[in-house]
C-alpha positions as a printed Julia matrix, in Angstrom:
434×3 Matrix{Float64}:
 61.62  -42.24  -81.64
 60.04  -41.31  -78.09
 57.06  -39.38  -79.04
 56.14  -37.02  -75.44
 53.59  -34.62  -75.32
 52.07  -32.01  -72.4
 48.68  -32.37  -71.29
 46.5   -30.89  -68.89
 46.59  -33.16  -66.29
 43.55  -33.8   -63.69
 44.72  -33.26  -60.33
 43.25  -33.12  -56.56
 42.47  -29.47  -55.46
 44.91  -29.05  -53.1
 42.78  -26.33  -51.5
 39.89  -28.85  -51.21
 42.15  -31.51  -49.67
 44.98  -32.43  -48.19
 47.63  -34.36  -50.85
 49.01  -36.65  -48.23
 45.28  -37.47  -47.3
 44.53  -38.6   -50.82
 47.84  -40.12  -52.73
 48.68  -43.83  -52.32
 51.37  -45.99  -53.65
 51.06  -47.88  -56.67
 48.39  -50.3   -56.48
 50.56  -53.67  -56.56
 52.1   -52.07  -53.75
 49.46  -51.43  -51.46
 48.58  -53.71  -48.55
 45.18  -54.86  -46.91
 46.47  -52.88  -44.04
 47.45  -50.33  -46.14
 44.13  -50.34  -47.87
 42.37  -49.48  -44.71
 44.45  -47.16  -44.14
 43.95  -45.25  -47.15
 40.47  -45.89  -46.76
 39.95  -44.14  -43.57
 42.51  -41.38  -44.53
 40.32  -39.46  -46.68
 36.73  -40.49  -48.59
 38.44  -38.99  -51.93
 41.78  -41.33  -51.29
 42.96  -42.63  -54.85
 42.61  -45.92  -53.72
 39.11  -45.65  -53.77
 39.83  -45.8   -57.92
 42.99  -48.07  -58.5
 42.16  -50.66  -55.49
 38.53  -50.26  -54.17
 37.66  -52.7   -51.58
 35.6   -55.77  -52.92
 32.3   -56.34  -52.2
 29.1   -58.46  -52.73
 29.57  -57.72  -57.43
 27.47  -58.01  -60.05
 27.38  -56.58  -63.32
 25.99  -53.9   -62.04
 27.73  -52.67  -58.88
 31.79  -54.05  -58.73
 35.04  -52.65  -57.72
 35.22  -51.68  -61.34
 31.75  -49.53  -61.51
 32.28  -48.51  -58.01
 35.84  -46.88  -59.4
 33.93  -45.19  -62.44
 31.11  -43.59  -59.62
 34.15  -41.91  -57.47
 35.79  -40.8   -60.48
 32.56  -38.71  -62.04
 31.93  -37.74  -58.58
 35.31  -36.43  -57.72
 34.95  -34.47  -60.91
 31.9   -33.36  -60.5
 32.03  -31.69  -57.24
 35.51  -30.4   -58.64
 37.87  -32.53  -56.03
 39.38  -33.53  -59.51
 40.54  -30.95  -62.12
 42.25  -30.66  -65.29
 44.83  -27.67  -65.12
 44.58  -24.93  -67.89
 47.49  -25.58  -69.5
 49.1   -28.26  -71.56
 52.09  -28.72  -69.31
 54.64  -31.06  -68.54
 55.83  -31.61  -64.38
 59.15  -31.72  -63.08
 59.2   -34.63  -60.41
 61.69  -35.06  -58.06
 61.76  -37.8   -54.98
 64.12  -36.89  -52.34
 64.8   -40.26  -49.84
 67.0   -42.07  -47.72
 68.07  -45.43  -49.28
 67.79  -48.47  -46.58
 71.59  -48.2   -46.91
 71.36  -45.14  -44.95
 72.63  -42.95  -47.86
 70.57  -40.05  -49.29
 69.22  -39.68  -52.89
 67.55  -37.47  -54.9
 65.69  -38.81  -57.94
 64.44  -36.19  -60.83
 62.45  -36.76  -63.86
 59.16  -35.6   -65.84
 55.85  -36.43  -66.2
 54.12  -36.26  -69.61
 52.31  -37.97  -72.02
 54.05  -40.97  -74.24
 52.89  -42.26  -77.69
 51.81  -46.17  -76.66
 54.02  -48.01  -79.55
 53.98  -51.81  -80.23
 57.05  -53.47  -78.91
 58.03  -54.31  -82.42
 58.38  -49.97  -82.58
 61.55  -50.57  -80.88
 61.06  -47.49  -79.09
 60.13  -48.52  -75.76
 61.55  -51.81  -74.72
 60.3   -54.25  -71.26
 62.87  -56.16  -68.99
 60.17  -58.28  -67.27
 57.75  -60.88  -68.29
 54.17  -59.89  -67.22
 51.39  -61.94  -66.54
 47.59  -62.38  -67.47
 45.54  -61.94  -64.61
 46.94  -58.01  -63.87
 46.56  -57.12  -67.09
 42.66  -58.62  -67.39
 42.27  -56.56  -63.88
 43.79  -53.23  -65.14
 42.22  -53.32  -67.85
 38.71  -53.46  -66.71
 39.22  -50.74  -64.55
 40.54  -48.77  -67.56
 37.43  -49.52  -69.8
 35.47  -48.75  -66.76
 37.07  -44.99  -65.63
 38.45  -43.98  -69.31
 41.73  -42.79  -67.27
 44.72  -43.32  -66.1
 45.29  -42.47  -62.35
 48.92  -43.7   -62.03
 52.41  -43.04  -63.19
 54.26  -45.34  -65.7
 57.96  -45.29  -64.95
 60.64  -45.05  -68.03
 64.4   -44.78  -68.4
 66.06  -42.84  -71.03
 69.82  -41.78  -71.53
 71.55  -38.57  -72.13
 73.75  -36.54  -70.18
 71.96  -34.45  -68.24
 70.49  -31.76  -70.97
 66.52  -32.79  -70.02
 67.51  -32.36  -66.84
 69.12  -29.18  -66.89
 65.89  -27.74  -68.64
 63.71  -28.78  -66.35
 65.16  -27.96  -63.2
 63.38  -25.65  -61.03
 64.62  -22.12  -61.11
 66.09  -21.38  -56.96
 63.04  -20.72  -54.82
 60.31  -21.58  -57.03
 57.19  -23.74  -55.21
 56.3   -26.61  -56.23
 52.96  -27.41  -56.96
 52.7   -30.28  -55.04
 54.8   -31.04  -52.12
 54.0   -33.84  -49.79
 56.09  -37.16  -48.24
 54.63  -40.5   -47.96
 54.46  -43.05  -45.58
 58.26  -43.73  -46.29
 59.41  -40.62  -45.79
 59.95  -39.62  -49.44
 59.49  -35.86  -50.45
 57.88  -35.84  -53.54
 57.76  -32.6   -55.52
 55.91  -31.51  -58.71
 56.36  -28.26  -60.51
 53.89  -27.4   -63.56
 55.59  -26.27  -66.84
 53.53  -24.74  -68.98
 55.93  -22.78  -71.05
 56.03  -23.74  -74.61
 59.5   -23.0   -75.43
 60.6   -25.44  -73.28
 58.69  -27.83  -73.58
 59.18  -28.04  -77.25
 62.74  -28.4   -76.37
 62.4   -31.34  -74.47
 60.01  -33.02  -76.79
 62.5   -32.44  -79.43
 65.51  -33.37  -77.09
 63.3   -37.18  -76.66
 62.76  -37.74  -80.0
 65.89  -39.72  -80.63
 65.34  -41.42  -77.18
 64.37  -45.07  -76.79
 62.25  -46.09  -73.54
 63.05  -48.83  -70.83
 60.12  -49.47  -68.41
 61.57  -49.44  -65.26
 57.99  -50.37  -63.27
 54.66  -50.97  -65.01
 55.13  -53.75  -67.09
 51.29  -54.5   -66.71
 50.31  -51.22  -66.97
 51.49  -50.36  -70.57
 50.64  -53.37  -71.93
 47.19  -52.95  -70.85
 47.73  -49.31  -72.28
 48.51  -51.44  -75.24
 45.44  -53.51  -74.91
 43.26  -50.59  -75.06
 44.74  -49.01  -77.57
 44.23  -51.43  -80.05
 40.53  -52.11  -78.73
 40.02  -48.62  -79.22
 41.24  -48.45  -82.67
 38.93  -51.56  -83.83
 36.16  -49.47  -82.76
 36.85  -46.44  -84.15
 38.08  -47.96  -88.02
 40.88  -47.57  -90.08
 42.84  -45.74  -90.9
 43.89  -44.55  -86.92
 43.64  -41.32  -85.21
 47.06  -40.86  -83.96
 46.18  -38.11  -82.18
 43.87  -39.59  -80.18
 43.77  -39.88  -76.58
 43.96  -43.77  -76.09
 47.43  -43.47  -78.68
 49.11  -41.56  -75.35
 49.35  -43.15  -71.46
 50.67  -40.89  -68.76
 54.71  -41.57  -68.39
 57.45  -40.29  -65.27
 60.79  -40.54  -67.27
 64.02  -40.72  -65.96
 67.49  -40.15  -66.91
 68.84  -43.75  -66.43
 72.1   -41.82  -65.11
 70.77  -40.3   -62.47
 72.49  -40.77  -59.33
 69.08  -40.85  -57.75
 68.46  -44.19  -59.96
 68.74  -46.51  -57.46
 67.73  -50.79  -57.61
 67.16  -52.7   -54.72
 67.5   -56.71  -54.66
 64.15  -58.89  -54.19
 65.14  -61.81  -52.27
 63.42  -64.98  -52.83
 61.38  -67.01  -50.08
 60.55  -71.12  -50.91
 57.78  -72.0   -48.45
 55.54  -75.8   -48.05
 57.6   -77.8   -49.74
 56.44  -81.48  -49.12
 59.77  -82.34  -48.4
 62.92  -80.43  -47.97
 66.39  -81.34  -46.94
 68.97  -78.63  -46.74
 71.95  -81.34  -47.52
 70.29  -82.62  -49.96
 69.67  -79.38  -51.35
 73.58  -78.59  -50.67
 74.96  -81.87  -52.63
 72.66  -81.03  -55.72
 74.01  -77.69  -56.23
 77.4   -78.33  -55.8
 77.07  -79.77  -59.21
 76.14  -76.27  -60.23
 77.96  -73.53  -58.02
 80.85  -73.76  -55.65
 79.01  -73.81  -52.36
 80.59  -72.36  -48.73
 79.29  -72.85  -45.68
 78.5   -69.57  -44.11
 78.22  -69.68  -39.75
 74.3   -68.78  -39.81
 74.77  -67.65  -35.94
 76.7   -65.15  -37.09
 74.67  -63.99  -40.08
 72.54  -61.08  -40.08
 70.66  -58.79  -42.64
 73.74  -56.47  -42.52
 76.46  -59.49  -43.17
 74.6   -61.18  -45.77
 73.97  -57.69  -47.33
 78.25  -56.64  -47.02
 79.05  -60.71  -48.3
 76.79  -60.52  -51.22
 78.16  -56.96  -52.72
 82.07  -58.63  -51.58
 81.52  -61.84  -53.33
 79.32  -60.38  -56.44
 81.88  -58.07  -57.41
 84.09  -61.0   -59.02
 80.34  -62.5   -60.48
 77.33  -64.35  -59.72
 76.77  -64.48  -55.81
 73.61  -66.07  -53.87
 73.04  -66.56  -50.37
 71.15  -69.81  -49.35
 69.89  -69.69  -45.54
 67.29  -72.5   -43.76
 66.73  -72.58  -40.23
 70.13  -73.47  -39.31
 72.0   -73.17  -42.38
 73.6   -70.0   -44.66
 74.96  -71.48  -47.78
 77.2   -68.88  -50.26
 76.82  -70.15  -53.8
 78.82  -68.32  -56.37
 81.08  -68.9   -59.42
 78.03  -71.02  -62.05
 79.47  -74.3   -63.12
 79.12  -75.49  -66.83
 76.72  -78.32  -65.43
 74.54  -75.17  -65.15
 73.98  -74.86  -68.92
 71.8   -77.37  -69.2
 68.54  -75.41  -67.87
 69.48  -72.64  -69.63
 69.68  -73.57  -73.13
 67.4   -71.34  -74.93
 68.65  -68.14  -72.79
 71.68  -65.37  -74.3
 74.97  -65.33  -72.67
 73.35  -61.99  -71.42
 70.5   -63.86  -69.14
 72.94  -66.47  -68.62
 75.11  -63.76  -66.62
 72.0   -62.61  -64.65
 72.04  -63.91  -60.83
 68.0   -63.63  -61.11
 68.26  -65.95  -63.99
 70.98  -68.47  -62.35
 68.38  -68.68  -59.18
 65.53  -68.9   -61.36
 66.49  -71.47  -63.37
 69.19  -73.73  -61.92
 68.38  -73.55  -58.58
 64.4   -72.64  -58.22
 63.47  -75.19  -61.58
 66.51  -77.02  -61.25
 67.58  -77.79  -57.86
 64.26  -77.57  -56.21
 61.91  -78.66  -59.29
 59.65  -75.53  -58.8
 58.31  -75.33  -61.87
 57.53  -71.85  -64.41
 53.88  -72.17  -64.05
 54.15  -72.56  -60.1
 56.86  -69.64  -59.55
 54.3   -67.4   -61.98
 51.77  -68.05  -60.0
 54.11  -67.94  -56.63
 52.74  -71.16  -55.13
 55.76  -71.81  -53.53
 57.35  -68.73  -53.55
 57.29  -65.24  -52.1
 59.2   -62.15  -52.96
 60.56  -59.75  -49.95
 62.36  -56.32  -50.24
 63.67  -56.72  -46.63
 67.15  -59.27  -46.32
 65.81  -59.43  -42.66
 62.33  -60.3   -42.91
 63.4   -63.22  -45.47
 65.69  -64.1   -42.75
 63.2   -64.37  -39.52
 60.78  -66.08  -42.15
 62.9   -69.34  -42.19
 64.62  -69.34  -38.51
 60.66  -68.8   -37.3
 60.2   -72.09  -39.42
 57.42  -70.24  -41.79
 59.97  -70.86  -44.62
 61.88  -73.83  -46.5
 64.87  -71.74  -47.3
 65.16  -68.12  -48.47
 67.13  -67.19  -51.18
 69.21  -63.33  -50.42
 70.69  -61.44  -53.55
 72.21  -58.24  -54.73
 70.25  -55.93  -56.82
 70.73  -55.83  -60.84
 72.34  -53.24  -61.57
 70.71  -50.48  -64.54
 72.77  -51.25  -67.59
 72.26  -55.08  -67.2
 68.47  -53.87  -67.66
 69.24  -51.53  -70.21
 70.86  -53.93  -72.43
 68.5   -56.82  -71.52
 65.45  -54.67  -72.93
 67.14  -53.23  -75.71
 68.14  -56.97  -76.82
 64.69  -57.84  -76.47
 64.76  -59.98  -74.07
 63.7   -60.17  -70.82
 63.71  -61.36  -67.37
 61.85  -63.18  -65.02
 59.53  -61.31  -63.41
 60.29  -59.15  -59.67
 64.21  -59.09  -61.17
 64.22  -55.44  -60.4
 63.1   -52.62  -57.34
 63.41  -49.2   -58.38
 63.28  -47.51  -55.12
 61.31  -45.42  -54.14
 58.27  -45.93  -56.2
 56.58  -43.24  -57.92
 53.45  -41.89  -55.87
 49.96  -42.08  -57.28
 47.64  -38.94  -57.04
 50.23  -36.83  -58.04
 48.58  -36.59  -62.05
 46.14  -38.37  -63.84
 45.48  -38.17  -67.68
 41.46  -38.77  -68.41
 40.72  -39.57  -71.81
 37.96  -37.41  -72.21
């Protein structure tokens, strides 16, 4: 099933720069401020490839040309290299959940055979859209690489794992914390006993993309431009058949989702009660004493109240509304969804309450009009008691096997339903093409 293979992967010279000078965070991630940042950190920063600044374009001279000039440049002057050896790289993330608690994460990077969907080897949760894809994609046509990590679950019980774990005191060949505080480590493995072992251990594996939705299918994209050029029958051994991959055991303990709360902003007109008498139709609503609600309480109410089922939190300016326990009413908006999406709290606040309720509609929430996603319980919270909001929408995270079996039905979910934390650092490997 899962076809992995090593490669020689081009990395920074680590004796030519500094790695926390140069890596970023994945490019839908990253900021203006950020940007600048990044910018000023080092002239060979990464983002310099995945999210140069824009600039007076042409055919001649855009972000996407400008990406391709730092790239052969970087090469060049041998900032960039490929390592000797086919290898594979043991990558572990070792961070402190908001929660407080401390993880550690461990997987592998390596190449992955780019199959169809239809394959049924590697499966999405998430819908993507157009415009990342059409952006991506030009910048791979442009650099002929990939400078960023695709993240995939698999399942077994612990057997990759255990053959890829460093032996005590070896280095790592990279070792560097981001802006988070996350210590990312990399060790090389170039020997080819085991990595035959884990390719063969894989090969019965199917593949859940955890982040980088976009990404793959744009690996997809190429792919299949490539192959028109090139004539049938295809090369499977060629380099656009392969994208770089960090897979994960989807039982590690270090597997860890976080919620991404919803924020409804300039509404033409909003009333919370009205708001509050339409959805009673759909939920059982309780008031909740906002005064007394912060990101903490919402946080401890959600994980109390979501244990029995579907729990979200509904707060205005002056308002906290707890909406759990879906009504049959409900069905009604989601008629062409399984009983699996139908279970899905995303899904419930997507489509009852978001196209329902508030008569947001798909193309406007694609295109977040109306709508803005946030990570923090507390920012979503100051962003409607500061009046910059109509009424934020707080949730608890879905939890891995919901995604698993989601993606392996072959269906999916609307899109920001999950937030693997922390997110894989780019800089770490890149696979060029040629």
């Amino acid at each position: 099933m899962a076809d992995i293979h090593p490669f020689r992967a081009l990395r920074y010279d680590l004796q030519r720069v500094s790695a926390d000078q140069v890596v970023t965070q994945p490019y839908d991630k990253i900021t203006p401020a950020m940007q600048e940042r990044y910018y000023t950190a080092s002239p060979y920063n990464l983002v310099r490839i995945i999210l140069g600044k824009r600039e007076p374009e042409d055919a001649a001279n855009n972000v996407y040309t400008r990406a391709a000039g730092f790239a052969r440049q970087w090469r060049s002057e041998g900032i960039l290299q490929h390592d000797a050896s086919p290898s594979i790289y043991a990558y572990s993330q070792a961070f402190t959940a908001p929660s407080g608690a401390k993880f550690e994460r461990r997987g592998f990077i390596a190449l992955g055979r780019v199959e169809d969907y239809s394959a049924k080897v590697v499966y999405r949760h998430e819908q993507t859209l157009s415009k990342p894809k059409a952006d991506r994609l030009d910048l791979l046509r442009a650099t002929r690489a990939h400078y960023e990590q695709l993240f995939l679950l698999y399942e077994d019980s612990g057997e990759i794992d255990f053959l890829l774990t460093p032996k005590p005191g070896a280095k790592p060949t990279i070792d560097v914390a981001d802006e988070y505080g996350v210590a990312h480590r990399v060790w090389q493995i170039s020997d080819p006993a085991v990595i035959a072992s884990v390719q063969h251990k894989m090969r019965d594996k199917k593949l859940v993309i955890a982040d980088g939705h976009h990404r793959y299918e744009t690996a997809l994209n190429y792919r299949n431009e490539c192959r028109a050029v090139a004539g049938a029958p295809p090369n499977p051994q060629a380099p656009y058949e392969f994208v770089m991959m960090t897979l994960v055991n989807m039982t590690d303990l270090g597997l860890l989702v976080l919620p991404t709360h919803r924020v409804v902003h300039s509404l033409t007109s909003f009333s919370v009660d009205d708001f509050q008498n339409a959805s009673r139709a759909f939920f059982e609503v309780e008031d909740v004493d906002p005064a007394a609600l912060d990101a903490a309480k919402a946080t401890a109410l959600l994980a109390d109240r979501g244990r029995a089922g579907t729990a979200l939190l509904a707060v205005t300016a002056n308002r906290a509304l707890l909406l759990h326990s879906p009504k049959a009413a409900g069905s009604q908006f989601l008629t062409s969804l399984s009983s699996r999406q139908r279970a899905l709290d995303v899904v419930q606040l997507h489509k009852v309450l978001l196209e329902g309720v508030l008569k947001l509609s798909e193309e406007s929430i694609r295109n977040q009009q109306n709508l803005s996603y946030l990570r923090d319980a507390s920012e979503a919270l100051d962003q409607v008691r500061k009046g910059a909001a109509n009424i934020a929408f707080l949730m608890n995270a879905c939890p891995v096997p919901e995604v698993r079996d989601v993606a392996f039905a072959g269906e999916v979910m609307p899109q920001k339903s999950t937030d693997f934390y922390p997110k894989l650092l780019s800089g770490l490997t890149a696979y060029a093409l040629d």
